[in-house]
C-alpha positions in Angstrom: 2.0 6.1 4.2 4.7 3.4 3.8 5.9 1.9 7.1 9.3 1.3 6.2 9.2 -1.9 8.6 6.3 -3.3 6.8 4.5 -3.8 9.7 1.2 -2.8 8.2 1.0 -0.4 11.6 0.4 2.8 11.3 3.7 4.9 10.7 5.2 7.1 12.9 4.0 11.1 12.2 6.4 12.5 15.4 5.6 14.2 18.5 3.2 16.8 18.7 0.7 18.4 20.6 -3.1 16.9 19.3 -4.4 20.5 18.7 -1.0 21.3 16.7 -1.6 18.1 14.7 -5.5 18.8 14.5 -4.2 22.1 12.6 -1.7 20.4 10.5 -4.7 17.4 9.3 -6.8 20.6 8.2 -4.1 22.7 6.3 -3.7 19.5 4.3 -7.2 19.4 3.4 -7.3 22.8 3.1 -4.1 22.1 0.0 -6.1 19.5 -1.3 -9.7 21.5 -1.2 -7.3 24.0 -3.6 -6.0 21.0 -5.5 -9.4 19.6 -6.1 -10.2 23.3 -8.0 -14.2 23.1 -7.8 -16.0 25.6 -6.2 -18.7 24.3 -4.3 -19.6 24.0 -0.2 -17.7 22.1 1.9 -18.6 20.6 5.0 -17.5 22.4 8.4 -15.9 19.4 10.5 -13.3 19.7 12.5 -10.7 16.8 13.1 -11.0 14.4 15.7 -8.3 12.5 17.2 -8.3 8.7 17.7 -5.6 6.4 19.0 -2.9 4.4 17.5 -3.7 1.2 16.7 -1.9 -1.3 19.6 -0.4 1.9 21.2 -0.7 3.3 24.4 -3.5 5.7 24.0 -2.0 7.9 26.5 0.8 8.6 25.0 -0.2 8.1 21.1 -2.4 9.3 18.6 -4.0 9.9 15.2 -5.7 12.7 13.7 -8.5 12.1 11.0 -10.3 15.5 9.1 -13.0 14.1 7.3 -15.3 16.2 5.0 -17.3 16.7 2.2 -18.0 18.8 -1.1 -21.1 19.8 -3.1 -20.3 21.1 -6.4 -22.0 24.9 -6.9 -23.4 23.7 -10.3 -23.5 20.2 -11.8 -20.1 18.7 -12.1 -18.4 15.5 -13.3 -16.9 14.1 -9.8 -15.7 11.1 -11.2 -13.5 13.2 -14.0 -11.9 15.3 -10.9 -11.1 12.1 -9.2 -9.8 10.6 -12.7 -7.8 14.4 -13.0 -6.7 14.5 -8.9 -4.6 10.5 -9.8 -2.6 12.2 -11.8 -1.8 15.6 -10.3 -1.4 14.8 -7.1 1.9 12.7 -7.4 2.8 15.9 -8.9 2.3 17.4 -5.4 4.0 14.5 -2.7 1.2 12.5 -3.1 1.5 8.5 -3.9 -1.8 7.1 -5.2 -2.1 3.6 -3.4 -5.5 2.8 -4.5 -7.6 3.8 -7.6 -10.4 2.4 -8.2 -14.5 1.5 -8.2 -16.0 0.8 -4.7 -18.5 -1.7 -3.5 -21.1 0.0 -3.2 -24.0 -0.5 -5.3 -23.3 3.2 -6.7 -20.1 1.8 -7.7 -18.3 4.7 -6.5 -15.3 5.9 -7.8 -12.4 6.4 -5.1 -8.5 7.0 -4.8 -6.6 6.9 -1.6 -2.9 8.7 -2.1 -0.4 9.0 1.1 2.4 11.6 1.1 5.2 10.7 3.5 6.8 14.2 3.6 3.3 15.2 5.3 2.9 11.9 7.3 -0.6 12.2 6.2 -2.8 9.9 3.7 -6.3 10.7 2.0 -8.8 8.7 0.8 -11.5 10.9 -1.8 -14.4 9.5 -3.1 -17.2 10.8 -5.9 -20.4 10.0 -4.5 -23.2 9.5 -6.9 -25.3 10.6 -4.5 -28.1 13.3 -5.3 -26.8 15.7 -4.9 -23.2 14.2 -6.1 -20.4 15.2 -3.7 -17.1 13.9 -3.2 -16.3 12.9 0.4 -13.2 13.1 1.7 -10.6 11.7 4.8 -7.8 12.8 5.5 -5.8 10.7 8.1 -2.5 11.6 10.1 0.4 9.3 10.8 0.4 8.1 14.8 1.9 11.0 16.8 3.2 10.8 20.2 2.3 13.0 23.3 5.4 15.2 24.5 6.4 14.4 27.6 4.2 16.3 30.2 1.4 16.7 27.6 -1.9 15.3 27.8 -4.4 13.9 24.3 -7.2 16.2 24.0 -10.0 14.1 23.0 -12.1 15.6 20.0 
C-alpha cells in the first residue's frame, strides 16, 4: 500500500476492532484463494495480529493471514503466479514486485497492494516437493477505538 506521505511507514488501514480486522485479512484471502482458481488444500491459519511499526502498540495494529496451497494434482505454480500479475490489477490489486527470489530455488514471487482494501500480499511458488504457493496477506496499521483493547493472536 502507498503511503501517500512517502514515509515508507506503514499506511493507515482505520479504526477497528483486531477480531473485525482479523476477519477482514481472511475474506481477502479467502477473494484471492478464488482468484488464484486451483483446487488444492490450503493451510488452516488463522491471522495474527502484530504492531505498527514505531506506534504505540496499545493503541495500534496490523493484521497478517499467512497461508499456503498444495495443488490436488501436479500443477505449474510459477504459470499461476505469471497469470495472477496480470489479473489481479484487474481486481484493485497493484503489483509492486514481480520477480525471482533469492533463494537457491530461485522462487518465483509477486507482492501486489490494493489501497481500496488497505491490504497488501505477497504469493510465492515454492519449488518445494511437493510445490505449493505460500501466501501473506498483510493489513494496513489500524487503530484501537477508544475504550477497546488489542487482542493478541
Amino acid at each position: 500500500m502507498t503511503d501517500a506521505k512517502g514515509s515508507g511507514d506503514t499506511p493507515s488501514a482505520g479504526t477497528s476492532t483486531s477480531s473485525d480486522a482479523a476477519d477482514k485479512a481472511e475474506k481477502v484471502s479467502s477473494e484471492l484463494y478464488d482468484l488464484i482458481g486451483v483446487k488444492g488444500k490450503s493451510s488452516q491459519v488463522g491471522a495474527g495480529v502484530s504492531g505498527c511499526s514505531g506506534k504505540d502498540r496499545e493503541k495500534y495494529f496490523t493484521v497478517f493471514h499467512p497461508w499456503t496451497l498444495t495443488p490436488a494434482s501436479p500443477t505449474d505454480l510459477d504459470a499461476v503466479v505469471e497469470r495472477l500479475k496480470d489479473e489481479l490489477p484487474q481486481h484493485g490489486w497493484k503489483v509492486v514486485e514481480y520477480g525471482r527470489d533469492t533463494s537457491k530455488n530461485k522462487n518465483l514471487a509477486l507482492t501486489a497492494d490494493n489501497d481500496a482494501k488497505k491490504h497488501s500480499v505477497q504469493i510465492t511458488a515454492l519449488s518445494t516437493k511437493p510445490a505449493k504457493l505460500e501466501v501473506m496477506v498483510v493489513s494496513g496499521c489500524y487503530q484501537i477505538p477508544d475504550g477497546e483493547e488489542i487482542e493478541r493472536f
